[in-house]
C-alpha positions in Angstrom: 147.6 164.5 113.0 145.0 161.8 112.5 146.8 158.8 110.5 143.1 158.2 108.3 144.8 161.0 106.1 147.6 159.2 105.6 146.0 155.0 104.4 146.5 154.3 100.4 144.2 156.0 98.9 145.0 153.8 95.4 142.9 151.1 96.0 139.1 150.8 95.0 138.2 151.6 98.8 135.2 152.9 100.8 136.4 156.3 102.4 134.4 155.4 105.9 132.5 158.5 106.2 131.6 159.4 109.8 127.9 159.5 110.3 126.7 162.3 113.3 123.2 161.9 113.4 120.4 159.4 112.5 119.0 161.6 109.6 118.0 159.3 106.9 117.3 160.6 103.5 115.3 158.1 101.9 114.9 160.3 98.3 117.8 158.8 96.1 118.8 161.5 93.6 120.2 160.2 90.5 123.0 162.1 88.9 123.0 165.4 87.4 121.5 165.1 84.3 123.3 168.2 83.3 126.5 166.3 83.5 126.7 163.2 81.8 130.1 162.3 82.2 129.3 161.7 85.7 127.9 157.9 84.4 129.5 157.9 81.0 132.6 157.2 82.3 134.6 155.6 85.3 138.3 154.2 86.7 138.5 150.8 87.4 140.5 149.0 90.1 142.0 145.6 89.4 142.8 143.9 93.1 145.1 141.0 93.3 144.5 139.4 96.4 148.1 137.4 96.6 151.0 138.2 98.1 154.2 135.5 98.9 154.7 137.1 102.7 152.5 139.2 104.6 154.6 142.3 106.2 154.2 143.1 110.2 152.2 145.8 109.8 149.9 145.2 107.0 145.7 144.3 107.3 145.2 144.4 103.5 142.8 142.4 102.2 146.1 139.7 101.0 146.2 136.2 100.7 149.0 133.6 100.6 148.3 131.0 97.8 147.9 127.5 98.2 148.8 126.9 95.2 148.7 128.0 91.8 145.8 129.1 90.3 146.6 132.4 88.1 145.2 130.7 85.3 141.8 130.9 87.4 142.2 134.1 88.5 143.0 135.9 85.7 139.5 134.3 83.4 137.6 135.4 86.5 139.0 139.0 86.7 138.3 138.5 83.0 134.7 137.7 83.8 134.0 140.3 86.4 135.3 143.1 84.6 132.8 142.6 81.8 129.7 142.3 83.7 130.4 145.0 85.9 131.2 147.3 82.6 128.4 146.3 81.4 126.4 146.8 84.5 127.7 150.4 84.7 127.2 150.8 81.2 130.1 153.5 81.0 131.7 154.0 77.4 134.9 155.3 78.6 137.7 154.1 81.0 139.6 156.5 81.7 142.6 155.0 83.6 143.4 151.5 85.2 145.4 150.3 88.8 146.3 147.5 89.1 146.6 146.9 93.2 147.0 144.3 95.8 148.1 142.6 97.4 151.3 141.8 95.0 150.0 142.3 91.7 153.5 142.3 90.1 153.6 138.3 91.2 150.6 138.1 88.4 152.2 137.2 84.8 152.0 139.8 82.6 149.5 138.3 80.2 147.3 138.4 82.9 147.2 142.3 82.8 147.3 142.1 79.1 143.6 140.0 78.9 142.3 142.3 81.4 142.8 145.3 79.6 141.9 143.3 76.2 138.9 142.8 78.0 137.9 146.4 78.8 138.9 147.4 75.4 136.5 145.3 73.9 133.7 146.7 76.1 134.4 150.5 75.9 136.7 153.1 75.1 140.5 152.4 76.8 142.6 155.0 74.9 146.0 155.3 74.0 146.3 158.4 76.6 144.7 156.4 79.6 146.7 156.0 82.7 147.4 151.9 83.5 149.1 151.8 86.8 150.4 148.7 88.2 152.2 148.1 91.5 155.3 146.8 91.9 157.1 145.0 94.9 160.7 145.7 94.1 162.1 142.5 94.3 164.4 140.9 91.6 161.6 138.9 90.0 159.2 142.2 90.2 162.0 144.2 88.5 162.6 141.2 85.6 158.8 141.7 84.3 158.9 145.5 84.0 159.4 145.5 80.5 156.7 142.6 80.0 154.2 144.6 81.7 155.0 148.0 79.9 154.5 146.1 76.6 151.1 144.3 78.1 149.7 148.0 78.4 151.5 149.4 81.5 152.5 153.1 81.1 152.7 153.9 85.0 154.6 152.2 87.9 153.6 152.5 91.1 157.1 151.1 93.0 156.6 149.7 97.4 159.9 151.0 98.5 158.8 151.9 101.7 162.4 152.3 102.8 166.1 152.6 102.1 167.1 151.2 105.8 168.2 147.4 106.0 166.7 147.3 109.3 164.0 149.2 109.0 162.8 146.5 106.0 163.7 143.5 107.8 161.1 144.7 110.8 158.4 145.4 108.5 158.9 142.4 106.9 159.7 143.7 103.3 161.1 141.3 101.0 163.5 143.5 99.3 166.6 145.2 100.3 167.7 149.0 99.3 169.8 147.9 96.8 166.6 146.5 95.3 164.7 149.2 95.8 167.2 151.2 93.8 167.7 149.0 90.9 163.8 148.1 90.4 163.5 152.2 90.7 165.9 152.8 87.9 164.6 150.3 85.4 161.1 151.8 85.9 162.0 155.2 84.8 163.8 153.7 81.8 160.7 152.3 80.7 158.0 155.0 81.7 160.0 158.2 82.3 158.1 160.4 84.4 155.5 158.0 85.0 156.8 156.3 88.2 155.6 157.0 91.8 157.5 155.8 94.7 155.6 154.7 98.2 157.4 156.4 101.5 156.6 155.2 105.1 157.6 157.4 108.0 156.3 156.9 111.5 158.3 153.6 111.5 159.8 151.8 115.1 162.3 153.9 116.7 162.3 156.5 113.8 163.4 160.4 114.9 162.8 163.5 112.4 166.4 163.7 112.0 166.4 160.2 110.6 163.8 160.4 108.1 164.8 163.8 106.8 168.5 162.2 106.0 166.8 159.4 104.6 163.6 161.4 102.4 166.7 163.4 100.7 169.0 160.4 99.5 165.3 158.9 98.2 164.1 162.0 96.4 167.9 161.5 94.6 166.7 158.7 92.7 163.1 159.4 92.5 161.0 159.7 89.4 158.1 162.6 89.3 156.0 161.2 92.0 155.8 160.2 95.9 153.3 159.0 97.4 154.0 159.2 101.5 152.7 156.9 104.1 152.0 157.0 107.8 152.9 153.6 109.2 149.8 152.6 111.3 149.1 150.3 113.6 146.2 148.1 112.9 145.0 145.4 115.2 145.6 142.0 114.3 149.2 142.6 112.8 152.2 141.0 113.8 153.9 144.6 114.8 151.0 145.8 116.6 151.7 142.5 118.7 155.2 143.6 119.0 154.0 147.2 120.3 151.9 146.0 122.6 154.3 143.3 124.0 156.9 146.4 124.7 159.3 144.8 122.0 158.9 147.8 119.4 158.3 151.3 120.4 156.5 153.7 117.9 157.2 157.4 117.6 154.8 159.5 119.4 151.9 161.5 117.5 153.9 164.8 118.0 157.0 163.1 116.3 155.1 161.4 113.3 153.2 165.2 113.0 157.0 166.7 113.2 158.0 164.0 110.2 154.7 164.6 108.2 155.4 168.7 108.1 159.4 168.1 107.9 158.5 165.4 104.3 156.0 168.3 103.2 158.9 170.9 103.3 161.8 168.6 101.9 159.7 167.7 98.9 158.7 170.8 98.1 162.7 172.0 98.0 163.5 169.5 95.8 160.3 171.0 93.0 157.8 168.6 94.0 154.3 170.3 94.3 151.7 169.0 97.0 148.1 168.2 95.3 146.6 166.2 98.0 147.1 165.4 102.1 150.1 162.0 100.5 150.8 163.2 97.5 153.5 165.2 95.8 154.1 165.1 91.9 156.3 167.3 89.6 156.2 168.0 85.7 152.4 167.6 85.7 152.5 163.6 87.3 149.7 163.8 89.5 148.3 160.5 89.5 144.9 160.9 87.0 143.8 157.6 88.8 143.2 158.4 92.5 142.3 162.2 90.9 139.2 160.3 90.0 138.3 159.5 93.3 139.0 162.7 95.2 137.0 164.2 92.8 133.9 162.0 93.3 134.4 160.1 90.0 132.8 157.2 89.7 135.2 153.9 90.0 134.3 150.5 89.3 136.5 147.7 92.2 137.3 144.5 90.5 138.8 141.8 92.2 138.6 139.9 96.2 137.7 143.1 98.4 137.1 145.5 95.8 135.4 148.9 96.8 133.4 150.7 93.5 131.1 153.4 93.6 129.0 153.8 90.1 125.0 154.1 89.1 124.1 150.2 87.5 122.9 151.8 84.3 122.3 148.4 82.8 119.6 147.3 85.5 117.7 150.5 85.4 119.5 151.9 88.2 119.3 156.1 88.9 121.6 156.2 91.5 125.0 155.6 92.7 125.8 152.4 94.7 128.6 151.6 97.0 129.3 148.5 96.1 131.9 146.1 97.9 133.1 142.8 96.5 133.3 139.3 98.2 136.7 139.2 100.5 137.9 135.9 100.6 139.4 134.4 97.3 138.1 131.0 96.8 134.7 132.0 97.5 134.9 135.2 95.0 136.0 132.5 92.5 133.2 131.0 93.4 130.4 133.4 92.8 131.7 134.6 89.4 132.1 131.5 88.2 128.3 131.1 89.0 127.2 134.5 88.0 129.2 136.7 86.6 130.7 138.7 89.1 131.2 138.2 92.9 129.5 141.3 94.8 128.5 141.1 98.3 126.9 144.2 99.2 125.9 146.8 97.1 124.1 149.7 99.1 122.3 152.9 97.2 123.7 156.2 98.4 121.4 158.6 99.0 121.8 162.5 97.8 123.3 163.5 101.5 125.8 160.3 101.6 126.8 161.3 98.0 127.7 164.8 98.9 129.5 163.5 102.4 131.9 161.6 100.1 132.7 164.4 97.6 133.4 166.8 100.8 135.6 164.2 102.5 137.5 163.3 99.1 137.5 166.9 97.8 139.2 168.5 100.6 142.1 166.0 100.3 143.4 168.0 97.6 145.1 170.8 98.4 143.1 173.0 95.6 139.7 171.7 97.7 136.3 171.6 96.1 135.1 174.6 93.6 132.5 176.1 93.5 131.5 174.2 89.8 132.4 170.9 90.9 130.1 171.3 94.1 127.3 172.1 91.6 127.5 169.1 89.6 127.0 166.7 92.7 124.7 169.9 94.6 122.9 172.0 92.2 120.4 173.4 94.9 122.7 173.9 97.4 126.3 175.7 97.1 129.4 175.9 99.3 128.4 178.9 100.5 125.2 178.6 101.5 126.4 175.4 103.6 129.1 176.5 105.2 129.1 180.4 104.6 126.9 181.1 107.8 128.2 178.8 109.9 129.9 180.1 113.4 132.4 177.3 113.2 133.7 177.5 109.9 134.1 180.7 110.1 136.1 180.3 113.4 138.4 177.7 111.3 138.3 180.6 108.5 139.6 183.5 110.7 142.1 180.8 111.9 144.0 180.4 108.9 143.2 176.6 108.7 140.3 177.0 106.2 139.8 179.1 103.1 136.2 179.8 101.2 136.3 182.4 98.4 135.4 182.6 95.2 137.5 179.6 93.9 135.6 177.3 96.4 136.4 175.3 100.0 139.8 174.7 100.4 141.9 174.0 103.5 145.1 176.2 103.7 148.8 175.0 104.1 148.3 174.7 107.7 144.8 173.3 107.3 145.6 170.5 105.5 147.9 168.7 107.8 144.9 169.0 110.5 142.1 167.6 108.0 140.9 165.1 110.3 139.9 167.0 113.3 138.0 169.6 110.9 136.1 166.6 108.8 133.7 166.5 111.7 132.5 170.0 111.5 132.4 170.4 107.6 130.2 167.4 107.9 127.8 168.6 111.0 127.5 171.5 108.7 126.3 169.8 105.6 124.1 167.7 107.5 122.6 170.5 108.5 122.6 172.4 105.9 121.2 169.6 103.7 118.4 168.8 106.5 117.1 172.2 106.6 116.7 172.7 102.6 115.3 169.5 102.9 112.4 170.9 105.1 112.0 173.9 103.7 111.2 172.2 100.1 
């Protein structure tokens, strides 16, 4: 099991595609004309940058303030999110996250102005999904209610853990008892509308462990969980530790053991698996990182912030990736001065388009069908990519992959081995897009 599956997938973020050759398609195709919701309308990711501790394993784009400077923050946030609207020239929003960092340190009436702010561009309905993070500390859990009545209807809550220990080493500031309180005061105010972030893979952590511990959490858990592969990333305090010989990690055949263990647990206690992290029940999939596995567009506001979206406004025809400025002060900075602080903004070209709707799509356990693919791909179906391929049809007669009539899909089996068939699906597009490409 590759851990790529397993990184947040909530934040405005770049999905790194993998790139196998040096075929360069210089044609950008705008978007389907035929489907105009495709530029009408977008997500849009708020990032905090602050945090008051960074954990030991986190390499999150997160800053400690110097001082206090919300007030600054918030009117550039503010600021950003109406230029970049307007740059996008969307009408509709069709759900919010707030993310971080620790955007449950931010006052309330900070999310309040930014969603006054989008609702005075474009359409923010009544029904739109607003999620916010929450650290569940005490002074996380005392602004719930503030920021359900600022516009909040979804909670997205960092538990990570139940085990004192096991929070102490990754540096959590909360305790289980925490946890559990901050848990139950969310589902008072949004019933069914509260995820809950689980980490396995942790130091010292055996599949008997974390199948005692995934059942006592799914006891108090709302409709949704979100699960988490703890990863080591250079840089962090713990990968310092692991490398030093003071922590050991479970091997990649335990953490595979945990991942397919989680998968069955939560699926005993009624919750459904809709993509490679996430489980939901009574219909609570989260409609905001939907957006992105189906190759929505998404506009990133905020230090760090990933979107992807076609800048209507300056005559644009295509879709941009577009990343914002990293470091805090000097994003201040550059809104302040013009509006918004973007860094690099790069045209995707029809090819690199498709690449991310493949690599998204087949996150989802329903996959990519065969009417989706055409809005992105009228010329050139599933099945003509990946239909003749010896391969695919190799991982087909395996049981890991499944094309039919509904679409591409990876089976149960399939999905936990996404990463090592990623490669393939994208030779295979490559080459299928290369050679229609030549024969027009």
């Amino acid at each position: 099991m590759i851990t790529y599956m397993f990184r947040k997938a909530s934040r405005g973020f770049s999905p790194g595609l993998r790139r196998f050759s040096d075929l360069k398609v210089t044609e950008h195709v705008p978007e389907s004309p035929a489907s105009p919701r495709l530029t009408e309308q977008a997500s849009l990711y708020v990032h905090w940058p602050y945090c008051l501790r960074r954990c030991t394993y986190c390499n999150f784009n997160k800053y400690i303030p110097k001082e206090n400077n919300e007030d600054i923050m918030a009117k550039c946030l503010q600021r950003e999110t109406e230029t970049l609207l307007q740059l996008s020239q969307v009408s509709c929003i069709t759900s919010v996250f707030f993310g971080g960092g620790t955007p449950s340190l931010a006052h309330p009436s900070t999310i309040a102005k930014i969603l006054e702010t989008v609702s005075k561009q474009v359409n923010l309905s009544d029904e739109a999904e607003v999620t916010l993070e929450v650290n569940p500390t005490p002074v996380g859990m005392s602004k719930l209610k503030d920021y359900h009545h600022a516009g909040v209807n979804r909670f997205s809550i960092g538990v990570q853990s139940l085990q004192a220990k096991d929070l102490k080493s990754l540096g959590r500031d909360h305790n289980s008892l925490d946890a559990l309180q901050t848990l139950a005061e969310a589902r008072k105010l949004c019933p069914g509308g509260v995820s809950v972030d689980i980490m396995f893979g942790r130091p010292n952590q055996t599949t008997e462990l974390w199948s005692r511990e995934l059942s006592e959490m799914l006891r108090v858990c709302d409709d949704h969980v979100s699960l988490y592969q703890l990863t080591l990333e250079r840089g962090t305090q713990l990968f310092k530790q692991v490398q030093s010989g003071q922590v050991t990690m479970p091997t990649e055949e335990i953490t595979a053991e945990m991942y397919q263990c989680a998968r069955t647990t939560l699926q005993q206690h009624g919750f459904q698996q809709y993509e490679v992290s996430n489980f939901a029940k009574n219909n609570s999939e989260s409609r905001h990182n939907l957006s992105y596995w189906t190759g929505r567009q998404y506009i990133g506001v905020g230090p760090g912030a990933h979107g992807r979206f076609v800048p209507l406004g300056e005559g644009g025809v295509a879709r941009e990736a577009r990343t914002q400025t990293l470091e805090p002060d000097v994003w201040i900075r550059e809104v302040r001065q013009r509006g918004h602080g973007t860094r690099r903004r790069i045209q995707l070209g029809h090819l690199e388009l498709l690449e991310e709707v493949l690599v998204m799509g087949m996150r989802m356990t329903t996959g990519i069908n065969h009417k989706h693919w055409e809005l992105f791909s009228p010329e050139l179906s599933l099945l003509e990519i990946f239909g003749g391929s010896l391969v695919v049809q190799e991982l087909l007669q395996h049981g890991q992959l499944i094309l039919d009539d509904r679409g591409l899909r990876c089976s149960w089996e399939g999905l936990a081995l996404l990463d090592s068939m990623l490669p393939v699906l994208l030779v295979e597009l490559e080459r299928g897009f290369s050679q229609k490409l030549a024969a027009n």
